[in-house]
C-alpha positions, 0 to 999 in steps of 0.5 A, spaced: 599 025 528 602 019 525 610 021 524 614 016 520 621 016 524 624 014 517 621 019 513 622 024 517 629 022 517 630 024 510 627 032 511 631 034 518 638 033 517 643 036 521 643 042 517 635 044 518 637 043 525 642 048 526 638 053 522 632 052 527 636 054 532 639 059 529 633 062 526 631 062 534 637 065 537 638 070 532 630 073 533 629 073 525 629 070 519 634 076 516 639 076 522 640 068 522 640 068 514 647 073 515 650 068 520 649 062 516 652 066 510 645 065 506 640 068 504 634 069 506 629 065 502 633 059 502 633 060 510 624 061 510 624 055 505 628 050 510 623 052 516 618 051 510 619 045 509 622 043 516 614 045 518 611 041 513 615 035 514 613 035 521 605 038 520 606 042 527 608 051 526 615 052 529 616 059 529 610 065 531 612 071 526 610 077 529 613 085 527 618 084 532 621 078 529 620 070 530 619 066 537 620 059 537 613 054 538 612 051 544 614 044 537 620 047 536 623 047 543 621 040 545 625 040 538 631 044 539 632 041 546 634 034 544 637 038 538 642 041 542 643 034 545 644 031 537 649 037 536 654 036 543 654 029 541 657 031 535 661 035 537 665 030 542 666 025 537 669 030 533 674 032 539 674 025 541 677 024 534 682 030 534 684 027 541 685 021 539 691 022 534 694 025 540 691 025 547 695 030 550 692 036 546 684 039 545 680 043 549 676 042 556 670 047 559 670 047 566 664 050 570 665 051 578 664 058 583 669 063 583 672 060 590 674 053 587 676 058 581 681 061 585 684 055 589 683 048 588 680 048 580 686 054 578 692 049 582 689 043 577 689 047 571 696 050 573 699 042 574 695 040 568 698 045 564 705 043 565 704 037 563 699 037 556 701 044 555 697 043 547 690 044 552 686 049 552 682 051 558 675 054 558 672 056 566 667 059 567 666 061 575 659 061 577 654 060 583 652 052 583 646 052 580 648 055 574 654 050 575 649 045 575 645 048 569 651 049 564 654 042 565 645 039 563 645 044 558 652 040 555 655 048 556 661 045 560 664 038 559 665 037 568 664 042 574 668 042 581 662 044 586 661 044 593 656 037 593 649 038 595 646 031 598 642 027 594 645 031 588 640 036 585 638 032 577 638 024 577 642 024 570 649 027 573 654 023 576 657 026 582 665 023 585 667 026 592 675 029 591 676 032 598 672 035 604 673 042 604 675 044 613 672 051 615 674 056 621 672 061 625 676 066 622 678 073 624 683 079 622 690 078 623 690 083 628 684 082 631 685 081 640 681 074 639 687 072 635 692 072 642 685 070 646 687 063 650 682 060 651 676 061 646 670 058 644 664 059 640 662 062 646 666 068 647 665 071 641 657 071 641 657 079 641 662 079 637 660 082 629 659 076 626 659 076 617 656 070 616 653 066 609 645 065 609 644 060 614 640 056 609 646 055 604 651 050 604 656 054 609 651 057 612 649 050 615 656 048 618 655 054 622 648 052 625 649 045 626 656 048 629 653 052 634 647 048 635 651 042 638 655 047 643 648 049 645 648 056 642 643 060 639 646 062 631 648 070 634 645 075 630 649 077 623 651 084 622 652 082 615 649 076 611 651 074 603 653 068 601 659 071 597 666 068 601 671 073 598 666 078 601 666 075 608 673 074 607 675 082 605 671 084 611 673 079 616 681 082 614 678 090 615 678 087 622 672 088 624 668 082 623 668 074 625 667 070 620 666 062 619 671 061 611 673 055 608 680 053 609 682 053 601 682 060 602 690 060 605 691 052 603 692 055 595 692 061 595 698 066 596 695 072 601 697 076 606 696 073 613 691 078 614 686 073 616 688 068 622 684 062 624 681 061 631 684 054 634 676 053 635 674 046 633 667 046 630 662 040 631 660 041 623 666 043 619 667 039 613 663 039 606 665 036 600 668 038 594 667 033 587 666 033 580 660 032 577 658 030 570 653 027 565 651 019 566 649 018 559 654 023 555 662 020 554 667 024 555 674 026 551 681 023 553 683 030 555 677 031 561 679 024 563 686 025 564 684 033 567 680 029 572 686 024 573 690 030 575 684 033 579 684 027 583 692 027 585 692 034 587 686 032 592 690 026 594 695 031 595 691 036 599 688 031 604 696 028 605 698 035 608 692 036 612 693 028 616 
């Protein structure tokens, strides 16, 4: 299959691509000629002419509608690619008459959502307040996958070691400090002194102890010659383990965040028990190759100043 890069530049356009695309995520011909606001022949000969050009079948007809060849996704993947860099230089070009202004998607989890990441936004938004601001909180991988697939334009995630793709570029803003936690009226709280030790029977709630947070609590244990107690509850949802641990029931080992940026009620009490692990990083997380705007730029600016602060409070 001899293809000639210049003559098949003047059959694909940006335009065919957008069709295929649609065409794909539509599932028919009929629906994807309504959201282009054509009609349907015109939409058939595109893909047509785009299958002739390319001498490869894109699309799979059947009475269902139309899936996409295994052609037409190794298409649409670097497609999609085309289509992002377009759309950053046109936001590059908006914000360039006037940086302060445009759009910023972040990806990070529902913790940092609520804490570290929704402080940024309310600092950034006091000063650039034309930007607008579009989180999506999810678990890390889909975090991860949101940033590769050019959804978001960053993501502020607890760090794994070594990152998981060799195209993303991760910058450490803080450690994030964890504590052995319990209910604010819990006897632990006036027990002097404690140890890991003593609460080996306690009701432990406690992440998987192959997740981020679940390793500080091996490793912890682990250096105080401990067995990891068994857990009465095992998810790696930390609002959950926080909601338990304030019922009063439970113990619990929480991120700091948790009382550093938002204003709750002192349900909860951290217990003066040093942990041997208690610190995990916290970063931002890009693309290598793709460019960002002014306005992400100046949001990771303002990232930065308000770990700094954070870290300056803590010392």
């Amino acid at each position: 299959m001899d293809w000639d890069a210049r003559r098949l530049s003047r059959y694909l356009t940006l335009r065919d691509l957008n069709v295929l695309m649609t065409v794909v995520q539509s599932g028919s011909m009929g629906k994807a000629a309504i959201r282009l606001a054509v009609s349907q022949p015109a939409v058939s000969k595109a893909i047509a002419d785009m299958e002739q050009a390319l001498g490869v079948r894109l699309l799979d007809r059947n009475k269902q509608g139309v899936k996409p060849t295994v052609f037409a996704d190794a298409l649409l993947d670097h497609g999609s690619v085309v289509f992002d860099e377009l759309q950053q230089s046109l936001r590059k070009i908006e914000t360039l008459s006037d940086p302060t202004r445009g759009e910023i998607r972040i990806a990070c989890s529902a913790l940092l959502a609520e804490g570290f990441v929704a402080s940024v936004i309310g600092r950034f938004a006091r000063r650039y307040p034309k930007v607008t601001f579009r989180l999506v909180a999810e678990e890390s991988g889909a975090s991860y996958a949101a940033l590769v697939q050019r959804k978001v334009d960053l993501a502020i995630l607890r760090i794994f070691e070594p990152a998981p793709q060799s195209e993303l570029a991760t910058e450490i803003l803080y450690d994030e400090p964890h504590v052995v936690a319990v209910g604010a009226r819990s006897p632990w709280v006036k027990r002097r002194p404690i140890k890991l030790a003593n609460l080996m029977n306690a009701s432990w709630a406690l992440p998987p102890l192959d997740s981020l947070t679940g390793s500080i609590v091996r490793e912890s244990f682990g250096a105080a010659g401990l067995e990891v107690p068994p857990a009465t509850i095992i998810t790696s949802s930390t609002p959950a383990r926080y909601a338990l641990v304030a019922s009063g029931q439970f113990v619990s080992v929480l991120p700091a965040s948790l009382w550093a940026y938002a204003n709750r009620k002192p349900a909860v009490k951290a217990l003066p028990i040093k942990l041997a692990v208690s610190r995990r990083p916290i970063g931002i997380v890009t693309l290598r190759k793709r460019a960002l705007t002014p306005v992400a730029r100046l949001f990771i600016e303002c990232a930065r100043e308000v770990a700094k602060s954070v870290a300056t409070r803590r010392s």
